[in-house]
C-alpha positions as CSV (number, residue, x, y, z in Angstrom):
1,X,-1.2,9.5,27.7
2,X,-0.6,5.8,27.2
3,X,-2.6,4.6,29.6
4,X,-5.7,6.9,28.3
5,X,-4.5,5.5,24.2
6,X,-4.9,2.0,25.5
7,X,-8.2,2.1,26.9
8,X,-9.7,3.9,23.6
9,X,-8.3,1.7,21.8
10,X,-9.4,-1.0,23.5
11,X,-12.9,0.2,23.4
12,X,-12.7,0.9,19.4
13,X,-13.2,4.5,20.0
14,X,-9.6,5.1,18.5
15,X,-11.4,5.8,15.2
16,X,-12.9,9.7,16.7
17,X,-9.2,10.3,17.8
18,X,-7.3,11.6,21.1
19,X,-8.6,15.3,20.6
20,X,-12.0,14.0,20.9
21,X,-11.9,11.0,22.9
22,X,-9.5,12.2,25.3
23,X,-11.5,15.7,26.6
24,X,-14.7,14.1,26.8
25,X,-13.8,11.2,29.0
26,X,-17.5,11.7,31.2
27,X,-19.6,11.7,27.9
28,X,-18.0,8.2,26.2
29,X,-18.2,7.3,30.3
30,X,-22.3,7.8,30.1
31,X,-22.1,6.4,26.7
32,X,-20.9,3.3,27.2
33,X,-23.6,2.6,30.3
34,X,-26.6,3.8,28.0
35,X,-25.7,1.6,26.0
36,X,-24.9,-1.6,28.3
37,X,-26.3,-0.7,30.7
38,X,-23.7,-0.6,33.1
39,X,-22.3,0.9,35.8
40,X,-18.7,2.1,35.0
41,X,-17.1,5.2,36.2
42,X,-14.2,7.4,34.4
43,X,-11.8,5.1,37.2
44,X,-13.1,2.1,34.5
45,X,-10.7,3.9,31.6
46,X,-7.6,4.4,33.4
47,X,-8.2,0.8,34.7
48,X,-8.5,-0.2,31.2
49,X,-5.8,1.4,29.8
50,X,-3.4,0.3,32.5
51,X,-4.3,-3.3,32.2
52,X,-4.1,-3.2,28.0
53,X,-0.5,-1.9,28.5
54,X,0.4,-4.6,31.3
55,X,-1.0,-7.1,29.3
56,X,0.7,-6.3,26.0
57,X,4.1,-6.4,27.9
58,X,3.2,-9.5,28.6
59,X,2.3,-11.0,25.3
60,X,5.9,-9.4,24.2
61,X,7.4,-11.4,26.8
62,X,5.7,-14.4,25.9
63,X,6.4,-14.2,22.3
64,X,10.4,-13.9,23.8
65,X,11.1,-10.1,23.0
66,X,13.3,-8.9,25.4
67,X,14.4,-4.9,26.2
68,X,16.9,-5.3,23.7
69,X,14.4,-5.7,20.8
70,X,12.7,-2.3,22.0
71,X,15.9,-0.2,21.1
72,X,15.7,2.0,17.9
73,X,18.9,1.8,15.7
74,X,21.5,3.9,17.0
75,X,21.2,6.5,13.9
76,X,18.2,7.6,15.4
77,X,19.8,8.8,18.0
78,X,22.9,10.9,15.9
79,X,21.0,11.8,12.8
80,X,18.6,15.4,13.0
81,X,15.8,15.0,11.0
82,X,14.7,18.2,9.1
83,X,13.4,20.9,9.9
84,X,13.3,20.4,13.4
85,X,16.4,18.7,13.5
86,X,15.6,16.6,16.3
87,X,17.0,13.2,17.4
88,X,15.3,10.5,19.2
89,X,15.7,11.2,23.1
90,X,14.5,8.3,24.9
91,X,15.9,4.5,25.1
92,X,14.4,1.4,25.6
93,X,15.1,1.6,29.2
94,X,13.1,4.7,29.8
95,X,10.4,3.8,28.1
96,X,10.2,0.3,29.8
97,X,9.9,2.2,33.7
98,X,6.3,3.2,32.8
99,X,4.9,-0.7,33.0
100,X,6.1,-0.7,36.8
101,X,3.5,0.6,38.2
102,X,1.2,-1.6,36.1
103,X,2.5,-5.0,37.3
104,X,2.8,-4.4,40.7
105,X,-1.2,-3.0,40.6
106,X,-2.0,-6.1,37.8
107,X,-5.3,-7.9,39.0
């Protein structure tokens, strides 16, 4: 879902939203080479996507965050929050696996 966020937003089509955007994938695909007169395929949004997120890790890096700046105050994790009374389930470290596969594919 990241990956496919990324690449809309990239493209400035975050503005229809995910329920539109994200089902019609083919049509924004056609779209896009009407209008540029291009050549892209749906592969070109994935791709996209995947190299927004790799390089926004990157720019964190840069700009010296670290994994420990991506953890969420450990209340989060205690305090329900009504009414579904949930907590926050996932730390910084899982989060972080999902730009693995993003580096070691990275242009």
């Amino acid at each position: 879902m990241q990956i496919k966020v990324a690449a809309n937003d990239s493209l400035g089509f975050c503005i229809f939203g995910q329920t539109v955007t994200n089902t019609n994938i083919e049509w924004l695909t056609a779209a896009i080479n009407d209008a540029h007169g291009t050549n892209l395929t749906q592969d070109f949004f994935e791709d996209l996507g995947k190299e927004a997120l790799r390089l926004e890790k990157e720019f964190m890096r840069q700009a010296g965050f670290t994994d420990k700046d991506d953890e969420l105050p450990a209340f989060f994790y205690s305090e329900q929050l009504p009414p579904t009374n949930y907590v926050a389930r996932f730390h910084g470290s899982d989060v972080h696996k999902i730009y693995d596969p993003f580096e070691k594919t990275a242009a």
